[in-house]
N, C-alpha and C positions, 0 to 999 in steps of 0.2 A: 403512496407518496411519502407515508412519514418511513418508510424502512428505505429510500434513496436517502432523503435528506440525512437518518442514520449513518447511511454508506457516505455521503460525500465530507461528515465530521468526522469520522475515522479515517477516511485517505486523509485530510488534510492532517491530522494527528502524525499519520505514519509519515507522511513526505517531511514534515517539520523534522520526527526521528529520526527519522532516516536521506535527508537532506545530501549525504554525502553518494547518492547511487545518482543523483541528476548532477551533481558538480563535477563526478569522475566523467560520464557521457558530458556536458558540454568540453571540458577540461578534453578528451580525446577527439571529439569533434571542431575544434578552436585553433588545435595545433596543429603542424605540419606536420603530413604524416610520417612514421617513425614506426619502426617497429617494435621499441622498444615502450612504449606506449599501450598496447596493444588488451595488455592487461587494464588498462583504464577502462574499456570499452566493456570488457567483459566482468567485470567485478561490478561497477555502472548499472547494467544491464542486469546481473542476478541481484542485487540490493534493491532495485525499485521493482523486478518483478514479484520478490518478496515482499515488498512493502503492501504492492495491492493485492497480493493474497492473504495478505496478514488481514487488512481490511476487510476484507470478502470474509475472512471466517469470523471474525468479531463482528458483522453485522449481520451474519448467520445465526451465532451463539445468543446474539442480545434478541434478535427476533423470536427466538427458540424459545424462550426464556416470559418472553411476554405471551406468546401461546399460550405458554403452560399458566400463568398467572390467569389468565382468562380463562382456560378451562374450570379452574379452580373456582373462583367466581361463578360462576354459572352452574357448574354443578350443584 
């Protein structure tokens, strides 16, 4: 449970950062459609996909890390 709770301080870190991949998605979503637009949706969509992988490996890397700290310990 404590390596979710990790995960869900790091998404809310990145979506603060990264804030502008859910503003382009509503912003494209909000409007009438246009093709000109178009690129909102998709810029929107690789910014926040990045934002939760970014997440993902920083609660990988911090978990890694406490592993090994405990290994060390115990050894």
């Amino acid at each position: 449970m404590q390596t979710f709770w990790r995960y869900v301080r790091f998404q809310a870190m990145m979506f603060v950062f990264g804030i502008v991949g859910p503003i382009f998605l509503v912003l494209y979503f909000t409007t009438q459609p246009d093709p000109s637009t178009r690129w909102a949706y998709w810029m929107g969509l690789f910014i926040t996909f990045a934002d939760i992988l970014i997440a993902l490996a920083l609660t990988d890397a911090s978990r890694t890390d406490d592993d090994r700290s405990r290994r060390r310990l115990i050894s």
